[in-house]
DSSP file (Angstrom, degrees, kcal/mol; ACC not computed):
  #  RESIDUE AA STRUCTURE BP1 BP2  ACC     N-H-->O    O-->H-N    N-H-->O    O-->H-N    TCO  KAPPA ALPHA  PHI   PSI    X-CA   Y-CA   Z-CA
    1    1 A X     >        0   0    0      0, 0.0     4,-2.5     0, 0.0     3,-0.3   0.000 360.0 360.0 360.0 -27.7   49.3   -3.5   -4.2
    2    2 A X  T  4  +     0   0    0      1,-0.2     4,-0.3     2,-0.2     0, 0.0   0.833 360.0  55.8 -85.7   0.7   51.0   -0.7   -3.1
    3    3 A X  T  4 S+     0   0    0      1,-0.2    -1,-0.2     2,-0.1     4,-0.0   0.680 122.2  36.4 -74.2 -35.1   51.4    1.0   -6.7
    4    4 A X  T >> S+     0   0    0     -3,-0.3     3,-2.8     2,-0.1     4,-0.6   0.670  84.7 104.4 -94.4 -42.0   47.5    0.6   -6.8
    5    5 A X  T >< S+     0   0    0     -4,-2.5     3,-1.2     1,-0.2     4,-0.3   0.502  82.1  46.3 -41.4 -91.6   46.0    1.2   -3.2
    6    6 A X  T 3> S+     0   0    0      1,-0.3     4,-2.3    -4,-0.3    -1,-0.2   0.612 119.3  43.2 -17.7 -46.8   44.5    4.6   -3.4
    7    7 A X  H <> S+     0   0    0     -3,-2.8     4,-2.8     2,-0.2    -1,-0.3   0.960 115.3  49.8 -74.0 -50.8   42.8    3.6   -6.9
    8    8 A X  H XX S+     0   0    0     -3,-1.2     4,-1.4    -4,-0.6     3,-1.1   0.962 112.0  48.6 -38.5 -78.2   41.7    0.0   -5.5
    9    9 A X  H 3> S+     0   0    0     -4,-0.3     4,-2.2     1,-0.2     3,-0.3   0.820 115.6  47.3 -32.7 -56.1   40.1    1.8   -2.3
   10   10 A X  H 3X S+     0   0    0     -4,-2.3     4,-2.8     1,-0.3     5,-0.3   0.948 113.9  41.8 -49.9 -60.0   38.3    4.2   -4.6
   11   11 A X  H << S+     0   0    0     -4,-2.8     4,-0.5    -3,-1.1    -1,-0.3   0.723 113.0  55.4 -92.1 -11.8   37.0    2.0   -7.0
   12   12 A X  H >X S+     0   0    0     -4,-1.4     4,-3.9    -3,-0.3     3,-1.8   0.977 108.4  51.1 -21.8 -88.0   35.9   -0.6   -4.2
   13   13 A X  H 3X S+     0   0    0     -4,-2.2     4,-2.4     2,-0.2     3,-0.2   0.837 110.4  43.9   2.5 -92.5   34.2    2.0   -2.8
   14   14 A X  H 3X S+     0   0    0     -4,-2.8     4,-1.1    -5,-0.3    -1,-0.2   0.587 114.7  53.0 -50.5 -19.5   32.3    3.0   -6.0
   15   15 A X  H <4 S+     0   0    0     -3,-1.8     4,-0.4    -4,-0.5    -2,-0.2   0.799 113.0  42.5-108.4 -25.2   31.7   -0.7   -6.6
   16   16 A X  H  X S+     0   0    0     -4,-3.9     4,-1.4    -3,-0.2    -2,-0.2   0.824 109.4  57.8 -35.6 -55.1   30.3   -1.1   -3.3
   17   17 A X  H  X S+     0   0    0     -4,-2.4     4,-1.9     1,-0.2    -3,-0.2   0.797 109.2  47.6 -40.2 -47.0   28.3    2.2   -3.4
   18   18 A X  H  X S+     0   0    0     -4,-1.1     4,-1.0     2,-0.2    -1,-0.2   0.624 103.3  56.8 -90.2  -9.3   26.5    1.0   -6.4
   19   19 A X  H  > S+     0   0    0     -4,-0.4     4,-1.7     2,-0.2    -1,-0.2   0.821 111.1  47.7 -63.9 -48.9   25.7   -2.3   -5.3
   20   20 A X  H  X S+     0   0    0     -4,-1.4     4,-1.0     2,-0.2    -2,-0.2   0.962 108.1  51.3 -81.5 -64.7   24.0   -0.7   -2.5
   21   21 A X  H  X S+     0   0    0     -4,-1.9     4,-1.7     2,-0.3    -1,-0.2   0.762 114.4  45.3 -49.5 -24.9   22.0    2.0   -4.6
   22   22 A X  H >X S+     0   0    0     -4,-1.0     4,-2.6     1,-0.2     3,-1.1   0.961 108.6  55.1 -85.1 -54.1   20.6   -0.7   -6.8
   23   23 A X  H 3< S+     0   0    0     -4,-1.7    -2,-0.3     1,-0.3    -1,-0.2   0.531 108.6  48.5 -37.4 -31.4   19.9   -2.6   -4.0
   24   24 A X  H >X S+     0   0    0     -4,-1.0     4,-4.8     2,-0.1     3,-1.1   0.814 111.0  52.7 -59.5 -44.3   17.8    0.5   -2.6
   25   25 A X  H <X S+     0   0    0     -4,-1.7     4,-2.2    -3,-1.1    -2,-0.2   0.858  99.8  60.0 -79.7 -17.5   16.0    0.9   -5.8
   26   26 A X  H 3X S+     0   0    0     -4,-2.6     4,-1.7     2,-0.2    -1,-0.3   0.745 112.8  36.0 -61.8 -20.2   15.0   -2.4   -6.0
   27   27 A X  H <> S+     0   0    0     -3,-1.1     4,-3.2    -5,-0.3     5,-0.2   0.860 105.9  64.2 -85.5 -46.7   13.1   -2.2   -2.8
   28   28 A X  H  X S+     0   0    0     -4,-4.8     4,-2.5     2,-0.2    -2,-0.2   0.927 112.3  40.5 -29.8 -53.7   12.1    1.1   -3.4
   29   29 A X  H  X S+     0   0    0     -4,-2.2     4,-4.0    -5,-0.4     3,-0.4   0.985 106.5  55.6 -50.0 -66.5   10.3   -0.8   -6.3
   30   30 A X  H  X S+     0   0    0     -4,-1.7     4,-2.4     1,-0.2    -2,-0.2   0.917 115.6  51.1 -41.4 -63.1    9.1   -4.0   -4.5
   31   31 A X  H  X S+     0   0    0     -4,-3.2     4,-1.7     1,-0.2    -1,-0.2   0.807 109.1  44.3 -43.3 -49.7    7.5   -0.8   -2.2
   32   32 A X  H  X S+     0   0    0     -4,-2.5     4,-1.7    -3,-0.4     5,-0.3   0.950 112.8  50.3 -58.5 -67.7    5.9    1.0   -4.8
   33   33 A X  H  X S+     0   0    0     -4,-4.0     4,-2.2     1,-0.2    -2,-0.2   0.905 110.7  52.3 -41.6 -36.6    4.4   -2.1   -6.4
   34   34 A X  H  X S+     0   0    0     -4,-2.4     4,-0.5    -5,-0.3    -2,-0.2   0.934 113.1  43.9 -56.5 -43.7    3.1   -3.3   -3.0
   35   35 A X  H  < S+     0   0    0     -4,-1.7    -1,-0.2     1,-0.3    -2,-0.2   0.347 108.5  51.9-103.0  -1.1    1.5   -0.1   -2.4
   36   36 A X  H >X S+     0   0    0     -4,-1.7     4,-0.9     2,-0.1     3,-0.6   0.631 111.4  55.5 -98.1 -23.0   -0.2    0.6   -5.9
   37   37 A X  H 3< S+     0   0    0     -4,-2.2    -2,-0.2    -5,-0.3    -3,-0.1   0.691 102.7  50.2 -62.8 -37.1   -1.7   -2.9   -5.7
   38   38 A X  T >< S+     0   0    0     -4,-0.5     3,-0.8     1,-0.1    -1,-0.2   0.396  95.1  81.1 -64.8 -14.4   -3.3   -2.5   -2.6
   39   39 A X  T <4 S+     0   0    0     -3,-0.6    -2,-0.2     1,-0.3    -1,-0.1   0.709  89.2  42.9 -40.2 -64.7   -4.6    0.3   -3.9
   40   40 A X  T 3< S+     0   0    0     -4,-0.9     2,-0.5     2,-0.1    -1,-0.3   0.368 100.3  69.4 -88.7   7.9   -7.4   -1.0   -5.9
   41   41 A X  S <  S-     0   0    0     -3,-0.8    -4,-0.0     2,-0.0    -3,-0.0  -0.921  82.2-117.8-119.6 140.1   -8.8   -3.4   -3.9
   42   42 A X        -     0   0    0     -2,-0.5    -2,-0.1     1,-0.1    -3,-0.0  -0.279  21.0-126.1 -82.7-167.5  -10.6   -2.8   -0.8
   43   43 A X  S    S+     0   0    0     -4,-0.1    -1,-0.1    -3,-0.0     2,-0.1   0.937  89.2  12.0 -81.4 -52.2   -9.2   -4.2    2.4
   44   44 A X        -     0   0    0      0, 0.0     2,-0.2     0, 0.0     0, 0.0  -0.379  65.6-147.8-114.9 158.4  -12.4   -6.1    3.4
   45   45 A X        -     0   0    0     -2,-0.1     2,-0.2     3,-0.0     3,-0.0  -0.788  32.6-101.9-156.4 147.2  -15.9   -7.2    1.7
   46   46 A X        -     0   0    0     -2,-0.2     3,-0.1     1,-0.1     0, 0.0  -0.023  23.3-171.2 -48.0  92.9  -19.2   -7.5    3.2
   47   47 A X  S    S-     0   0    0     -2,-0.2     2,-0.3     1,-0.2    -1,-0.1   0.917  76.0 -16.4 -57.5 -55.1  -19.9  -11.1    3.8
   48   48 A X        -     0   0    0      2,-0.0     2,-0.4    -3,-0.0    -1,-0.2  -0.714  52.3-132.8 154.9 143.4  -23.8   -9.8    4.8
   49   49 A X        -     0   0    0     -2,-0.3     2,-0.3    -3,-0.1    -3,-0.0  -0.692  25.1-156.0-141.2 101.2  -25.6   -6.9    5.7
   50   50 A X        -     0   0    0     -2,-0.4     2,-1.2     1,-0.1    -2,-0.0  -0.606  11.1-146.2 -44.8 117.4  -28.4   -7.4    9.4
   51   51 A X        -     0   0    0     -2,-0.3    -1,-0.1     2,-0.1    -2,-0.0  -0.837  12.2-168.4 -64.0  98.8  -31.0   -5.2    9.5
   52   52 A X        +     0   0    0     -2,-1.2     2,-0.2     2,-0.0    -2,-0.0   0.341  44.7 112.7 -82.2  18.2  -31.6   -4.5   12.9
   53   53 A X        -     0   0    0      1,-0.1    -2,-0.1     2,-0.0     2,-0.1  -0.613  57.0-130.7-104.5 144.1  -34.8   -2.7   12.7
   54   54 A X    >>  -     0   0    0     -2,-0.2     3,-1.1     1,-0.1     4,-1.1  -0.557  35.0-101.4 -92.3 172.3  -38.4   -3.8   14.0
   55   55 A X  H 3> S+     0   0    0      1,-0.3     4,-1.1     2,-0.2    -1,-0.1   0.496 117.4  57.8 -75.5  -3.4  -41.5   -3.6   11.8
   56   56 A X  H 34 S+     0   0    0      1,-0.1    -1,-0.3     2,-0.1    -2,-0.0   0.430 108.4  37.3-112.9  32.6  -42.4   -0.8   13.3
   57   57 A X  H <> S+     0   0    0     -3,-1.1     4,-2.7     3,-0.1     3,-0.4   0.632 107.5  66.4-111.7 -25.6  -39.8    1.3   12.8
   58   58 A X  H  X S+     0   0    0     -4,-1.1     4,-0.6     1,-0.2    -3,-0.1   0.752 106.2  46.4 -73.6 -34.7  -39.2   -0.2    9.2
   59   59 A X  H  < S+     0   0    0     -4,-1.1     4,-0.4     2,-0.1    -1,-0.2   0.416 111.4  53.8 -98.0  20.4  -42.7    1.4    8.3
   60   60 A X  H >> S+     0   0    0     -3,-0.4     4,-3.7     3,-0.1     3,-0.5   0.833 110.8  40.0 -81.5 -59.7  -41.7    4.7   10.0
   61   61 A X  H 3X S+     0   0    0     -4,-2.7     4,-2.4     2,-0.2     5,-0.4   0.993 114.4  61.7 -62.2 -49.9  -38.5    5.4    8.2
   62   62 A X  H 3X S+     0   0    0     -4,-0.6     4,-0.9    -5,-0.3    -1,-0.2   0.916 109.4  42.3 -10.3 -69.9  -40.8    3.9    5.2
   63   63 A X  H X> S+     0   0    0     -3,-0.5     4,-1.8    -4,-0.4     3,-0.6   0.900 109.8  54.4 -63.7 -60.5  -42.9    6.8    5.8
   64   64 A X  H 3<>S+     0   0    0     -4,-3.7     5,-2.4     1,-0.2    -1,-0.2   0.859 105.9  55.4 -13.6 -63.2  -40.3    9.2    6.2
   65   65 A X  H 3<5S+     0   0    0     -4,-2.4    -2,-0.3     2,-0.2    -1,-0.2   0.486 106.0  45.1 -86.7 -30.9  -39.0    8.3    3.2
   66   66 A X  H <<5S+     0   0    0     -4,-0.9    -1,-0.2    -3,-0.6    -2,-0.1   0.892 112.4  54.4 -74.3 -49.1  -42.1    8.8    1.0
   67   67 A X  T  <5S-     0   0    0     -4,-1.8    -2,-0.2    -5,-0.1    -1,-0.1   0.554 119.1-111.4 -64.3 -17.5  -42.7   12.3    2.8
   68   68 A X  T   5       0   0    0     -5,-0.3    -3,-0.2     1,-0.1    -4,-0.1   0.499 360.0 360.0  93.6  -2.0  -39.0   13.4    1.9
   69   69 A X      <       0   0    0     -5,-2.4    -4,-0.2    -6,-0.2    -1,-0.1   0.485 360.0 360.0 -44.2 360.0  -37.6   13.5    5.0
């Protein structure tokens, strides 16, 4: 061991170091994917849509709406 030690440590090291950099890029990935996936979909969707307006307000804006407002 002792003929070796300098060379062991080193290439420990290096074989540690890369274990750890693939091990980043794999998350890095898992991230990436996550975040192009959500991407296209929206978050929510509209069970329903209330109209909260009375009928006479429903033929103002009506009216509005004909005139161009």
């Amino acid at each position: 061991m002792s003929q070796h030690g300098p060379l062991f440590v080193i290439a420990a090291v290096l074989i540690l170091s890369g274990i750890q950099l693939l091990s980043i890029g794999l998350l890095g990935e898992l991230q990436a994917r996550h975040y192009h996936s959500m991407e296209s979909s929206a978050p929510y969707t509209i069970d329903r849509l209330l109209r909260l307006t009375s009928s006479k307000e429903q033929g103002r804006l009506s009216a509005e709406q004909d005139a161009g407002f």
